[in-house]
C-alpha positions as CSV (number, residue, x, y, z in Angstrom):
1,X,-73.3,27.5,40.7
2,X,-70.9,25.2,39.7
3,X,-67.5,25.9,38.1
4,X,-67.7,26.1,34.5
5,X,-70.9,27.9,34.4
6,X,-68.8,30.5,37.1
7,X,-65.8,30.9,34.7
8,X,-68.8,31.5,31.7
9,X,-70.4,34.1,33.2
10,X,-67.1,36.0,34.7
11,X,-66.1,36.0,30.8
12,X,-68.8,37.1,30.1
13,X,-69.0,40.6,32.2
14,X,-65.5,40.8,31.5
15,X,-66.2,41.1,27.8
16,X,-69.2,43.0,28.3
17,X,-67.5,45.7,30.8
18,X,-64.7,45.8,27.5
19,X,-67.0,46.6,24.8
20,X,-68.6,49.4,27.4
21,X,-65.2,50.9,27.8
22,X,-64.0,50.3,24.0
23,X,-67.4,51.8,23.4
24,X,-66.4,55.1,25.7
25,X,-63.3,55.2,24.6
26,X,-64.8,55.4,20.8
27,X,-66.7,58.0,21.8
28,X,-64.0,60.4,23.2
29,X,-62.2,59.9,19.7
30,X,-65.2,60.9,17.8
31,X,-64.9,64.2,19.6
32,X,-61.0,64.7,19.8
33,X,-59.4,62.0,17.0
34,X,-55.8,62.6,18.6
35,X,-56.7,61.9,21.9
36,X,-53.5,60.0,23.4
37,X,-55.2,58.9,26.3
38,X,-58.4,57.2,24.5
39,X,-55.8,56.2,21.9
40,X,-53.9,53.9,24.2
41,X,-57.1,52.5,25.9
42,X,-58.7,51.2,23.3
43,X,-55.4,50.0,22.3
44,X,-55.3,47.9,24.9
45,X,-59.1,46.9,25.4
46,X,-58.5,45.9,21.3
47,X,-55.3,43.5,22.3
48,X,-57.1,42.0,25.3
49,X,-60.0,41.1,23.2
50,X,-57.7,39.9,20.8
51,X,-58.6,42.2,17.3
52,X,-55.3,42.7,16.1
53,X,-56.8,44.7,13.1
54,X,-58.5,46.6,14.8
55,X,-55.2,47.5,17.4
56,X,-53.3,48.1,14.0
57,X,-55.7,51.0,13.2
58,X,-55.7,52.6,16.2
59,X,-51.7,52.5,17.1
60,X,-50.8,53.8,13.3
61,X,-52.6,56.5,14.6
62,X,-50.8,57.0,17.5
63,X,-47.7,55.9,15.7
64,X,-48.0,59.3,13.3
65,X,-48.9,61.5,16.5
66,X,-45.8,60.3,18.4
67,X,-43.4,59.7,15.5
68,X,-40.4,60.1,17.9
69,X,-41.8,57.3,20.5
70,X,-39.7,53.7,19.3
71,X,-42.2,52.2,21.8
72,X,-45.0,52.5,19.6
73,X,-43.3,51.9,16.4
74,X,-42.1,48.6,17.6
75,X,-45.5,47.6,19.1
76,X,-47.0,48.3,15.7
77,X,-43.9,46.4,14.1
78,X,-44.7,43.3,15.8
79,X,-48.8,43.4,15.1
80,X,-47.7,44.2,11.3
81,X,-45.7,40.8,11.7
82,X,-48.0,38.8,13.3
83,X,-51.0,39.6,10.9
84,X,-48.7,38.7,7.8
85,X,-47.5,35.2,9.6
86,X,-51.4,34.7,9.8
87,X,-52.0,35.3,6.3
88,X,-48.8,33.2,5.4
89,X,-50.4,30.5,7.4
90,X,-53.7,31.1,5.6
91,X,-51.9,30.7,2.0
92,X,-50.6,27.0,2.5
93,X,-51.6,24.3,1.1
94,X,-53.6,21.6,2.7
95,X,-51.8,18.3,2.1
96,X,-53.6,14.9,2.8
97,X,-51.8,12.6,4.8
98,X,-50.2,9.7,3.2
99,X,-51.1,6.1,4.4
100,X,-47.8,4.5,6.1
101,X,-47.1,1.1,3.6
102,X,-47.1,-1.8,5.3
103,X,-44.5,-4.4,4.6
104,X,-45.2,-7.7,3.6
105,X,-43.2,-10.7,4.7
């Protein structure tokens, strides 16, 4: 098998084995909601996958459970920060190049 197709496939039972434990770790919080342990795995399965929103949710959660832990609030700080940068980033204006003028001799 040559490289590439290698690298696709590992990606792709890595993501597969991360929606089968964010999938788990769903379920455990369906049954106990302040579950720290679930909590902070599918905190982390959500920030390797790269769903901020969906890492927001989950740590306000364990933000309100652990309101004493400066960890969490910081973490949760930061996300806040990067999702408003994004929808700064979102809000500007596309501008169209100019053409450089040429100068004539």
């Amino acid at each position: 098998m040559n490289e590439p197709a290698a690298n696709e496939k590992a990606a792709q039972s890595q993501n597969a084995q991360l929606a089968a434990e964010e999938k788990g770790y769903a379920a455990v919080l369906q049954r106990e909601p302040n579950n720290q342990t679930a909590l902070k795995g599918l905190i982390s399965i959500r920030l390797r996958r790269g769903d901020v929103a969906g890492t927001r949710t989950v740590l306000a959660q364990l933000v309100k459970l652990n309101p004493t832990e400066r960890q969490y609030q910081e973490l949760l700080e930061a996300i806040d920060k990067q999702i408003a940068d994004t929808q700064k980033v979102g809000t500007l204006k596309t501008t169209t190049p100019q053409q450089p003028t040429q100068k004539t001799k």
